[in-house]
C-alpha positions in Angstrom: -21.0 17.9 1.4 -19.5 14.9 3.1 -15.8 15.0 4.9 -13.7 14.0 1.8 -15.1 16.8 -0.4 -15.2 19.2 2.3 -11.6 19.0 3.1 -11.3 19.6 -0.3 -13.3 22.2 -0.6 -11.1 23.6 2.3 -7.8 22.8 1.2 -8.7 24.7 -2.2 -10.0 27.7 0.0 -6.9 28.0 2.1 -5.0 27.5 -1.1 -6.9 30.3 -3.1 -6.1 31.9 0.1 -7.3 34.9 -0.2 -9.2 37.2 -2.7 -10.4 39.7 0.2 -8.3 42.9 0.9 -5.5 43.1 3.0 -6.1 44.5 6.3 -5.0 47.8 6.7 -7.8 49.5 8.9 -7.1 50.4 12.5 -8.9 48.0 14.5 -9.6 45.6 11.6 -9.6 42.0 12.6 -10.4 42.5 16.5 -13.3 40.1 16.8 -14.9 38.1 14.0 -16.9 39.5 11.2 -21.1 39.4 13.1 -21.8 36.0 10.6 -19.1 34.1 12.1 -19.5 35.1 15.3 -22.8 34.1 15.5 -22.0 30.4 14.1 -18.6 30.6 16.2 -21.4 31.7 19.6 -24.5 29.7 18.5 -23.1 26.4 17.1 -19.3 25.7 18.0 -19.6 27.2 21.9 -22.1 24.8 23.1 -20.2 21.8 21.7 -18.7 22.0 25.2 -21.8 19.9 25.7 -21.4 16.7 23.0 -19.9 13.6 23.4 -16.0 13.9 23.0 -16.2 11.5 19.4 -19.2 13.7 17.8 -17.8 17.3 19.4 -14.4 16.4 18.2 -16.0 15.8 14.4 -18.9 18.4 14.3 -15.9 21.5 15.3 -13.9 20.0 12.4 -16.6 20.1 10.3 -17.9 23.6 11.5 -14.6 25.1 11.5 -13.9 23.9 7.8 -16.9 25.5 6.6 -16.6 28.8 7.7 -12.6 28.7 6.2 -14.3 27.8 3.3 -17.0 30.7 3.0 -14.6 33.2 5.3 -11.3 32.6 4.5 -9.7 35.8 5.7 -11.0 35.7 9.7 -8.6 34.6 11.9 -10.6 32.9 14.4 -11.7 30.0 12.8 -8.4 29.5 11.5 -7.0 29.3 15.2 -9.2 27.1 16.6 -9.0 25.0 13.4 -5.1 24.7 13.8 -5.6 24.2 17.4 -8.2 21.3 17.0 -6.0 19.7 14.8 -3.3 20.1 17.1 -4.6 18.5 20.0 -7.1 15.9 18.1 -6.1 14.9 14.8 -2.1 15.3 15.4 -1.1 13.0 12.2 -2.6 15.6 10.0 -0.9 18.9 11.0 1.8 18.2 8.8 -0.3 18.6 5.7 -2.2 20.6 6.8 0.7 22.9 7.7 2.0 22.3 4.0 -1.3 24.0 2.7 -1.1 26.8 4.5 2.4 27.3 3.5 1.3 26.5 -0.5 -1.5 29.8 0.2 0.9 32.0 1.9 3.4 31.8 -1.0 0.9 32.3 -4.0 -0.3 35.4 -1.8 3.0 37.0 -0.4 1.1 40.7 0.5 -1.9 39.1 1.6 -2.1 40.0 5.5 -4.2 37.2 6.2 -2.8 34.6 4.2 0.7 35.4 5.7 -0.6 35.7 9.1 -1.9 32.0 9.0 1.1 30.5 7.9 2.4 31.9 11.2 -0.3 30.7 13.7 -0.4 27.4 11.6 4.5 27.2 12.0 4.1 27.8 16.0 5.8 25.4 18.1 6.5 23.6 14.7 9.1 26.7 13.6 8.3 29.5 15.3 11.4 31.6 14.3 9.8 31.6 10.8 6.3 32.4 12.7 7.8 35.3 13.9 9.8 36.2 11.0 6.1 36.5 9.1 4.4 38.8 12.4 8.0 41.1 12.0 7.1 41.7 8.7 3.4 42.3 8.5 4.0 44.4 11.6 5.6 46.9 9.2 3.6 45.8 5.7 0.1 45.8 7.7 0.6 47.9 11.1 -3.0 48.2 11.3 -3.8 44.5 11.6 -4.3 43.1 15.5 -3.7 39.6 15.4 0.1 40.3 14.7 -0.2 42.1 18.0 -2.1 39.2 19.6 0.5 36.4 18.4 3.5 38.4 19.0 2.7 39.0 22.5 1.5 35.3 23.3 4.9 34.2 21.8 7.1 36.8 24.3 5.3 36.9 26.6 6.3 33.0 28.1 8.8 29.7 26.9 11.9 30.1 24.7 10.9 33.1 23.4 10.1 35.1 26.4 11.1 38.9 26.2 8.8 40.9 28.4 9.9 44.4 26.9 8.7 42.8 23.4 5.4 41.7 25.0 4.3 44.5 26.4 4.8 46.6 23.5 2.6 43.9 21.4 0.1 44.0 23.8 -0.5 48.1 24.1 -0.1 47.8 20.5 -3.3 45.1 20.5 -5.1 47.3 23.0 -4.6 50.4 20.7 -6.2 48.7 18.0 -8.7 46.9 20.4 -10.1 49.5 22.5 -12.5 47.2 24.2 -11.9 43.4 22.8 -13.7 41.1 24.2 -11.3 38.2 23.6 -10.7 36.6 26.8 -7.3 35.8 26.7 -6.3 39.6 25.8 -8.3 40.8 28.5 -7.0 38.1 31.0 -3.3 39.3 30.1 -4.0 43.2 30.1 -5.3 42.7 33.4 -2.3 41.1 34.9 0.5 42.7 33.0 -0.9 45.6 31.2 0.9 49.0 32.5 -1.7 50.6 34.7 -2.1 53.8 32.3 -3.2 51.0 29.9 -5.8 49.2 32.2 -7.2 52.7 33.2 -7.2 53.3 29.5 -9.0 50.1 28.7 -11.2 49.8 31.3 -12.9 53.3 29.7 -13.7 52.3 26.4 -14.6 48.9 28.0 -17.2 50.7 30.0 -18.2 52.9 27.3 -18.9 50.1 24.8 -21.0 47.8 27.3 -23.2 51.1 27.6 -24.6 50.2 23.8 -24.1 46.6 23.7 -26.3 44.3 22.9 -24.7 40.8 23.0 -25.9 39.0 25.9 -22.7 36.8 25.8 -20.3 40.1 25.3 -22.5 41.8 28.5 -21.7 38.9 30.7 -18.0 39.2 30.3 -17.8 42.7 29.6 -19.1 43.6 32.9 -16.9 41.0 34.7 -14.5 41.7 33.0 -15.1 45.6 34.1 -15.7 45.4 37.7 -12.3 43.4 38.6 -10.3 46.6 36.2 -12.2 49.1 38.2 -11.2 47.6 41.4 -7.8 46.7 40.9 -7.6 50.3 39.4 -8.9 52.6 42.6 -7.1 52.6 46.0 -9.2 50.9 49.0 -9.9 54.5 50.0 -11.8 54.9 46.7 -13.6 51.7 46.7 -16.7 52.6 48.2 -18.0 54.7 45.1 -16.9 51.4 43.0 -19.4 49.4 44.7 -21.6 52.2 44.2 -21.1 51.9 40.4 -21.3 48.2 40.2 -24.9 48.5 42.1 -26.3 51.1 38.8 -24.9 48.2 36.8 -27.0 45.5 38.5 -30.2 47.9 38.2 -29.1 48.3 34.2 -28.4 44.6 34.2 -32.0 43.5 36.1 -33.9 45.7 33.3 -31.6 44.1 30.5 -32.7 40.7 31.9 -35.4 39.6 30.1 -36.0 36.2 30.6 -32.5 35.5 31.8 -30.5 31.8 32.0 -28.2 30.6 34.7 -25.3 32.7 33.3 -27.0 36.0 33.2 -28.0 35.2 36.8 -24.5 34.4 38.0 -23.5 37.8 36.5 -26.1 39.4 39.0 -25.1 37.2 41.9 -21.2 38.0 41.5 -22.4 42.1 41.0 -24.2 41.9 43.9 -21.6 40.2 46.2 -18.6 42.9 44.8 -21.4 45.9 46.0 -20.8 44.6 49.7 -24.5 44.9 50.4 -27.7 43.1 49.2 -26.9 39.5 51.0 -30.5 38.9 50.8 -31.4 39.6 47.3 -27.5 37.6 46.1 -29.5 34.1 48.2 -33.2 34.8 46.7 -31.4 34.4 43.1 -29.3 31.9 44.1 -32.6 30.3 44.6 -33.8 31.4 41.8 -31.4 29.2 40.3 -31.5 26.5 42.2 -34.9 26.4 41.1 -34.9 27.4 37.5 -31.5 25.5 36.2 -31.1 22.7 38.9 -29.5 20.6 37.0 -26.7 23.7 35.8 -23.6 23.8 37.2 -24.2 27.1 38.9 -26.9 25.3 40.8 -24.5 22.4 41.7 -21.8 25.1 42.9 -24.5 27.2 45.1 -25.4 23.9 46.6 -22.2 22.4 47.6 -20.8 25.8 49.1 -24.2 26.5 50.9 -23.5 23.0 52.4 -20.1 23.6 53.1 -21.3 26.9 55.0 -23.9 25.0 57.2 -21.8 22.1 57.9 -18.1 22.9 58.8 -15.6 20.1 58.5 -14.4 19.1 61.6 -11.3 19.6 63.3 -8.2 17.5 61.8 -7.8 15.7 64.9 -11.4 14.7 65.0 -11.4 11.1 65.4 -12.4 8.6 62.3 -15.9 7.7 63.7 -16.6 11.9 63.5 -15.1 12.3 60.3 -17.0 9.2 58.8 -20.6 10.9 60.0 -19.6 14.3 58.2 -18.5 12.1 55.5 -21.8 10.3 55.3 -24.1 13.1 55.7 -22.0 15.0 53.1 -22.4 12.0 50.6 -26.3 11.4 50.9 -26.9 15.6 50.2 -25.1 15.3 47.1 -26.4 11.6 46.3 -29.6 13.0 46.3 -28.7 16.1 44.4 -27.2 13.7 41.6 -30.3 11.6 41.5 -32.4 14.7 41.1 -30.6 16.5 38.6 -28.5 14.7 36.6 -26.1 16.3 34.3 -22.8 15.4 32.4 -20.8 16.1 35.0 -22.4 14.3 37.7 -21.2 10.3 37.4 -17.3 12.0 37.3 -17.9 14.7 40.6 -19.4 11.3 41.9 -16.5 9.3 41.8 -14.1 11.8 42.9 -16.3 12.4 45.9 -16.6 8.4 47.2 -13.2 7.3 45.4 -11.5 7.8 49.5 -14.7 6.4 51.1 -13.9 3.4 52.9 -17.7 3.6 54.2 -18.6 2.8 50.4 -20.0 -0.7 50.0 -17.4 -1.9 46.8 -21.0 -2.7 45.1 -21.6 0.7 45.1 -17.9 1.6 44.9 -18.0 -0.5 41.3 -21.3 0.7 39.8 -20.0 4.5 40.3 -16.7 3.7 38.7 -18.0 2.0 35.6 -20.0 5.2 35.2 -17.2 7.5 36.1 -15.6 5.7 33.1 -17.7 6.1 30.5 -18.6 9.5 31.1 -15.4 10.7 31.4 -14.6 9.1 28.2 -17.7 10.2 26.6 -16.9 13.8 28.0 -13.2 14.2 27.5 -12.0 11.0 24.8 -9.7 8.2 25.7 -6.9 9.8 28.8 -5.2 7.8 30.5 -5.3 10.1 34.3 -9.1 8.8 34.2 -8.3 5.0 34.4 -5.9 5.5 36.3 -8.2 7.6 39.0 -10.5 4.1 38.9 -7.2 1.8 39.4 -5.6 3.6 42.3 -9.3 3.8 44.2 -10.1 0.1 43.9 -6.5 -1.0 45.1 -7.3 0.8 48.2 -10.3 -1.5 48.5 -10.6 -5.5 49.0 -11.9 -5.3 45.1 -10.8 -8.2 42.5 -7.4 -6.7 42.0 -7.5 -8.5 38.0 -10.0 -5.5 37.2 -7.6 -3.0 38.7 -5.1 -4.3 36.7 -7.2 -4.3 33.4 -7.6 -0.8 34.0 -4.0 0.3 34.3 -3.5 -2.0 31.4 -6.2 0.0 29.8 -4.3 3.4 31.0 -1.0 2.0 29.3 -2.5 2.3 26.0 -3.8 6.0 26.6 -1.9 9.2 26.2 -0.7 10.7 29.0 -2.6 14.6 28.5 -0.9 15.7 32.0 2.4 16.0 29.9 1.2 19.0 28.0 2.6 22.2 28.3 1.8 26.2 27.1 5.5 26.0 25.8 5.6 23.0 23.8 7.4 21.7 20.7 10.1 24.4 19.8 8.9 26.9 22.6 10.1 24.7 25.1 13.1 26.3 27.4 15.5 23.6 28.7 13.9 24.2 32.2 10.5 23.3 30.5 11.7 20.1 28.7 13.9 19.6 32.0 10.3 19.5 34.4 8.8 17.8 31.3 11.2 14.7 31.9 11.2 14.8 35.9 7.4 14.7 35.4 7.8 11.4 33.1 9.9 10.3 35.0 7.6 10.4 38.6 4.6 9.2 36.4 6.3 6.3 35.1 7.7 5.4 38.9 4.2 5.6 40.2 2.3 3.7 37.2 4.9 0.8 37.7 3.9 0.8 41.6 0.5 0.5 41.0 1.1 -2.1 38.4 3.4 -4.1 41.0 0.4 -3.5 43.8 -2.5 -4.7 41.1 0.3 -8.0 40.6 0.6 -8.5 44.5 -3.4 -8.0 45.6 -3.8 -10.8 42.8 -1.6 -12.9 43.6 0.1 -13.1 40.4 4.1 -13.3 39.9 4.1 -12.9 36.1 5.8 -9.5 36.0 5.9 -8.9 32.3 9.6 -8.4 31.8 9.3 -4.9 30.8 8.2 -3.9 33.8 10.6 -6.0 36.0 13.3 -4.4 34.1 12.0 -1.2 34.5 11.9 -1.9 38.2 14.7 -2.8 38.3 16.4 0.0 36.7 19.5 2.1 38.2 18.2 4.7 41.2 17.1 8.1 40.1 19.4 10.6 40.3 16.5 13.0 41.0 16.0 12.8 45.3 12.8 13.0 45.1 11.8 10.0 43.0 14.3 7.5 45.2 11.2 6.7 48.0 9.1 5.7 45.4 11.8 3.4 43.3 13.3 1.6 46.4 9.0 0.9 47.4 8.7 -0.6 43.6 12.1 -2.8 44.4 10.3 -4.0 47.7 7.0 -5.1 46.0 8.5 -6.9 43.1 10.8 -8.3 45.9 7.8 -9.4 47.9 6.3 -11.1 44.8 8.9 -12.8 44.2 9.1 -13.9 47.6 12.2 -12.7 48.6 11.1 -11.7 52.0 14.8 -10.3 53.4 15.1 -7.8 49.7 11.7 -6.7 50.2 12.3 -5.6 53.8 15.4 -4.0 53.1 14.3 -2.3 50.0 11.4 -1.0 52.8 13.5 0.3 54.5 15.4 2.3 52.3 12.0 3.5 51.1 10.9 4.5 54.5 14.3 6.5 55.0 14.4 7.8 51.6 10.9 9.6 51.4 10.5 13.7 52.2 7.1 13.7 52.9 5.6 12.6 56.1 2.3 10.2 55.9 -0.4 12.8 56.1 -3.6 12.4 58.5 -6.4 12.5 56.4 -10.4 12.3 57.3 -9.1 10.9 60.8 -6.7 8.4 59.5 -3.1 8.6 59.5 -2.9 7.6 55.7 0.4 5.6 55.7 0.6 2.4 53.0 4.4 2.5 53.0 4.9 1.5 56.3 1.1 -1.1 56.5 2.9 -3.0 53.6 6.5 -3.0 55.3 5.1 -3.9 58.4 2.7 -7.0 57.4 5.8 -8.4 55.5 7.7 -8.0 58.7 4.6 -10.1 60.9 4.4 -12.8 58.0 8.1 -13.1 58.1 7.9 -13.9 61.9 9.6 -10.5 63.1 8.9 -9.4 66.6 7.6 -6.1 67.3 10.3 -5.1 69.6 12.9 -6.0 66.4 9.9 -4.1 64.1 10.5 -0.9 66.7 14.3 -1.0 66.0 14.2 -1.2 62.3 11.8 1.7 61.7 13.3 4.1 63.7 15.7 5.8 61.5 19.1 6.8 62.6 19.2 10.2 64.3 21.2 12.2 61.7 18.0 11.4 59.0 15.7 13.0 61.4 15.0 16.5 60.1 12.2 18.8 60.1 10.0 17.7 56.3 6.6 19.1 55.9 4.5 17.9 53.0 4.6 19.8 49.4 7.2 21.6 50.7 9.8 23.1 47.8 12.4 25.4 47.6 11.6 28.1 45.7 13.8 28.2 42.2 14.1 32.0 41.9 14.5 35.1 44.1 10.9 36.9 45.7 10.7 40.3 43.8 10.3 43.4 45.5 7.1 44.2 46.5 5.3 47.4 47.7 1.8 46.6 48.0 -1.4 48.3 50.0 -4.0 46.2 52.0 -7.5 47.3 52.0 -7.3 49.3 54.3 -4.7 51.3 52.6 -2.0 50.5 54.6 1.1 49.6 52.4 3.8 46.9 53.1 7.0 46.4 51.1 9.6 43.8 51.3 12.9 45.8 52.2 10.1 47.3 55.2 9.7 44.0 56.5 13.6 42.8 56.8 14.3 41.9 60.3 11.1 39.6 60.3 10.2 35.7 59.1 7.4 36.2 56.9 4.4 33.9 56.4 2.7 35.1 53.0 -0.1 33.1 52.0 -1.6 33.3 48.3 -5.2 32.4 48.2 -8.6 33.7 46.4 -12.6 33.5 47.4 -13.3 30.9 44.6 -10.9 28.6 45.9 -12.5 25.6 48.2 -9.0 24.7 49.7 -8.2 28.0 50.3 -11.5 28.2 52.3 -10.6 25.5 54.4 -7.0 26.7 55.4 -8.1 30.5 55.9 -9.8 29.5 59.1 -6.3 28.2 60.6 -4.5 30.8 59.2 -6.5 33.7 61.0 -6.1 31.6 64.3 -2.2 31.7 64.0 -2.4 35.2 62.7 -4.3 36.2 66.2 -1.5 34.2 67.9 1.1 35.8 66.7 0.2 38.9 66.1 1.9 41.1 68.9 5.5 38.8 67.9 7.9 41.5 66.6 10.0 38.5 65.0 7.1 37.0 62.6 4.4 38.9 60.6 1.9 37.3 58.5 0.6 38.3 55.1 -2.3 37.5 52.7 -1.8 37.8 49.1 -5.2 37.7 46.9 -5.5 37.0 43.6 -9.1 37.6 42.9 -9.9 38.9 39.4 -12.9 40.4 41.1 -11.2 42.0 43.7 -14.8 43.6 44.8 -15.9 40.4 46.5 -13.1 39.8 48.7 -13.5 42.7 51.6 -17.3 41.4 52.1 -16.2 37.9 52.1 -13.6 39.3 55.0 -16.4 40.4 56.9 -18.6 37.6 56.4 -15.8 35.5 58.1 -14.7 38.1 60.5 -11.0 37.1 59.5 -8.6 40.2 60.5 -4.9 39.2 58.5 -3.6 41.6 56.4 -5.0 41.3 52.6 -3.3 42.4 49.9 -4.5 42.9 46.8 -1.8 40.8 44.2 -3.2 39.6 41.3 -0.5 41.1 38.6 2.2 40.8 41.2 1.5 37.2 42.0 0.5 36.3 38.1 3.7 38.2 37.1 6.0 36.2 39.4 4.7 32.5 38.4 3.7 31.3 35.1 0.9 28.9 36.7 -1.2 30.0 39.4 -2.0 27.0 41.5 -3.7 27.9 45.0 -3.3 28.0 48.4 0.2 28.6 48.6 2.4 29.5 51.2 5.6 31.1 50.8 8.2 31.6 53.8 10.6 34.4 53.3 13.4 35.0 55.8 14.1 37.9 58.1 16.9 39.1 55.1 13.9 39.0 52.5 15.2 35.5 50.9 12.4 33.5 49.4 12.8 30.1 51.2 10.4 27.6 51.0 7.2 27.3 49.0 4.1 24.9 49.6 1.6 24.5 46.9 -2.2 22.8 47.9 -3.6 22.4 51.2 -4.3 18.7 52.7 -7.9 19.3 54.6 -7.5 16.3 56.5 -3.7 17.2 57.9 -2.7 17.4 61.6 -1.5 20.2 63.7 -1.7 22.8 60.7 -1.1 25.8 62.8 1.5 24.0 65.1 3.5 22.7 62.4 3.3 25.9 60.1 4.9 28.1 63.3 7.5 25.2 63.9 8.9 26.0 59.8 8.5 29.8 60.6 10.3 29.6 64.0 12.8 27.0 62.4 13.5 30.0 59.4 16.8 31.1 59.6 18.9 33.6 57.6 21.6 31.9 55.3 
């Protein structure tokens, strides 16, 4: 059946939508029907794999045929709407229109209703949730109304928390022990805890006859974080105990098992505390089974990571560069030796700073970089723009650099995207949706000026020079950036005396201070300013004047720094060692609470600096330090603690910190004031920054009350 007549095979099965029953069963609908499951596990999983043009078409295709012979399971009808969505945007609105033509000639059809519904979201979602109100009384029975209705609460224009949790303790009622991963992510972090306990039962009980390799991975991962989050560090112990029977069930399960079954047993056996010989003799196992598996690449880097410690931040360039180099030839070689899909784009990311890099090499690994990342991921424009902004930092032909951004131009921007988009949207969504464009289009137009100056070339298409040339943001943040576009297209247009004024304005205007990175004090605002101040004959005692700013700008800036846009909830939290710690307890004290998790790499890094300014500080009754952890497996993270001998408080916060902020990005560091105000915010480590522990107590010591 080729496209044309499959799409009308489909349009005639979502019109004739749907002869099957109307779902009235408790528990009906939870996971696909075992034939589509098997297609949905078998075929359309491992797509993950395919180039982005044949992946993009084969899902299509797949996902039309089982509408076509399964026309009243849900699944394929979500990720259908949600392929076309993303990939084939000019079609939603027809295909919306057939979805709306089936739901009308089948008004008490459950299913056919309920798909109109996932197919109006973000499009008109009142209507969407016009439809779930009503099957939720028609067809109380049915799940997915549970499942949409608390995805469309729970978050964006929509939000209403009380309405949420009711759909999801609705869902888990009917889905004792789902295995769909976003249901179980959210029961996790803001199910009530009688619910968890609840579901974390019949989780166990149903993984004690399951067969399904895929649903035993994730079941028991799923499992282990529940029971620890659920039992007091007092209690903990006889978790690990449990978890250990499960690796001895797992082990005799095995079979012959692949990479993922393997990680399974690895993160087990890390969460029992115990068994560090057997977790490195399968991490070898893997390594020498499934080298060329991510899970081999992963146990490689952070075994090398281990051995090899970065050095300190003040470490000067020519130590940094050896690090750098023997870091580069381990995972050179790796690449060479197993090879995988991923490998040309880790590549790139991992020389793209490299001055060290011939630009031969530099070149060869960026033309790779390009076509796998569009082979892996289709046209974006953050990938060309990656290239462009690494070879401008090189003495590269600047004309390729700018072919690339002009190549970028022409892409869609994907780093615009939202969960709440289209009619979700809140006006502080759209609002950070703007300020977003708004910074991206500022820094495309400087590297576009840089690309021009490198080259040599003073055609500024007029677009851009009017662009350029635009009024100053209103938005602070943004005005460094414009006034350093003003003083490029200034400089090539050789207007030496605008350039160096609009330099200077950039210099005073920008909130970040340069940042030392791999040894190097990484400053191109003030390299450009100052070469156009040497070519333009200035002396350096004049150069000394007109940099120093006047003393009222001088103020105390750390990079990433934010204010935080809400008030810090209450908190009343134990450590592991069952000590507890609430906020109104800790009033009279400048808090330092940092947010990290064992997965994260930057987190790894900063942990080290954080327990040395915990030791220093410890005995102050004016300061106290906190860890908050976010670890879904919350079984790894007291032998982790050991392994490092790090002795700051840990807290266990995964649904406090998942409740308070609706992306997770870590480390952060959150400063609260001795009155319990939220005051600052930094988001991301910098592993090549100064004075890390000497600059983080200057903010704490410089905290005052309002």
């Amino acid at each position: 059946m080729d496209g044309i007549a499959l799409r009308h095979f489909l349009a005639i099965a979502i019109s004739g939508l749907l002869s099957t029953a109307s779902a009235t069963a408790a528990g009906w609908g939870c996971q696909p029907v075992e034939p589509v499951r098997k297609i949905l596990e078998e075929k359309y999983d491992p797509t993950w794999q395919m180039p982005w043009a044949e992946k993009r078409e084969f899902r299509r295709r797949l996902l039309e045929e089982l509408i076509a012979s399964h026309p009243g399971e849900s699944v394929p009808h979500r990720y259908y709407l949600d392929l076309i969505r993303s990939e084939f945007p000019a079609e939603l609105p027809a295909v919306i229109d057939r979805y709306r033509s089936a739901a009308a000639a089948n008004p008490d059809n459950t299913a056919a209703q309920y798909t109109l519904a996932l197919a109006l979201f973000r499009e008109d979602t009142p209507h969407a949730i016009r439809i779930l109100d009503r099957l939720r009384e028609t067809d109380p029975g049915y799940a997915m109304t549970y499942r949409s209705l608390f995805w469309v609460h729970s978050s964006g224009r929509f939000e209403d928390k009380q309405k949420a949790a009711s759909a999801l303790a609705a869902y888990a009622d009917r889905c004792p022990s789902s295995d769909d991963a976003y249901m179980v992510w959210n029961i996790s972090r803001m199910g009530e805890p009688a619910l968890q306990k609840r579901y974390a039962a019949d989780l166990r009980k149903s993984l004690e006859t399951e067969t399904n390799r895929r649903r035993i991975r994730e079941g028991y991962s799923a499992l282990w974080g529940f029971e620890f989050r659920l039992t007091p560090p007092s209690g903990h112990p006889e978790v690990r105990e449990r978890v250990a029977a499960d690796i001895a069930k797992l082990e005799q399960l095995a079979g012959k098992p692949d990479d993922a079954w393997l990680a399974l047993l690895i993160n087990g056996l890390k969460q029992t505390g115990k068994h560090s010989d057997r977790v490195r003799a399968i991490e070898d196992r893997v390594l020498a089974e499934f080298p060329a598996s991510d899970e081999a690449f992963f146990t490689m880097r952070e075994r090398w990571y281990l051995e090899n410690p970065s050095p300190a931040a003040e470490a000067s360039t020519e130590v940094w560069d050896q690090y750098l180099k023997r870091k580069l030839d381990v995972f050179k070689e790796w690449a060479r030796k197993h090879p995988n899909r991923q490998t040309p784009i880790r590549f790139f990311y991992e020389i793209a700073d490299l001055r060290f890099v011939s630009n031969e090499e530099f070149s060869s690994v960026t033309r790779d970089f390009l076509a796998a990342s569009e082979r892996q991921y289709g046209p974006s424009r953050h990938y060309w723009l990656d290239a462009a902004r690494a070879a401008l930092k090189r003495d590269l032909d600047s004309k390729q650099a700018l072919a690339w951004l002009r190549k970028a131009k022409s892409l869609p921007d994907s780093s615009v995207q939202f969960s709440e988009d289209g009619d979700m949207r809140t006006g502080e969504t759209q609002k950070r949706i703007i300020q977003h464009e708004q910074r991206q289009a500022l820094s495309f137009h400087s590297e576009l000026l840089l690309a021009h100056q490198k080259a040599g070339d003073d055609a500024i298409e007029p677009e851009l020079r009017r662009q350029t040339e635009a009024p100053l943001p209103e938005i602070e943040e943004h005005r460094s950036i414009y006034w350093w576009n003003r003083a490029r297209l200034a400089s090539i247009d050789q207007r030496k005396p605008d350039a160096l004024a609009y330099y200077q304005l950039a210099l005073r205007a920008r909130k970040e201070p340069p940042a030392k990175r791999f040894g190097r004090i990484n400053d191109p605002l003030t390299e450009e300013a100052r070469s156009l101040w040497k070519a333009a004959g200035g002396t350096e005692t004049a150069w000394d004047l007109w940099i120093t700013p006047p003393r009222a700008a001088v103020a105390l800036t750390g990079g990433r720094w934010e204010t935080p846009k809400r008030e810090l909830p209450p908190f009343d939290l134990s450590d592991l060692s069952g000590k507890t710690w609430s906020l109104k307890s800790l009033e009279g004290k400048t808090l330092l609470i940092n947010v990290w998790a064992t997965w994260c790499g930057p987190c790894r890094t900063e942990l080290p600096k954080l327990e040395q300014l915990y030791r220093a500080t410890r005995t102050r009754t004016d300061l106290q330090i906190l860890t908050f952890n976010i670890d879904e497996e919350l079984g790894q993270v007291e032998p982790f603690l050991k392994e490092y001998r790090y002795s700051f408080p840990v807290l266990p916060a995964y649904v406090y910190v998942n409740g308070l902020l609706t992306s997770v990005g870590i480390p952060q560091n959150w400063i609260v004031d001795s009155k319990g105000k939220w005051r600052w915010q930094q988001i991301g480590f910098d592993d090549g920054a100064g004075n890390w522990e000497g600059e983080m107590l200057k903010r704490l010591e410089a905290t005052r009350p309002e």
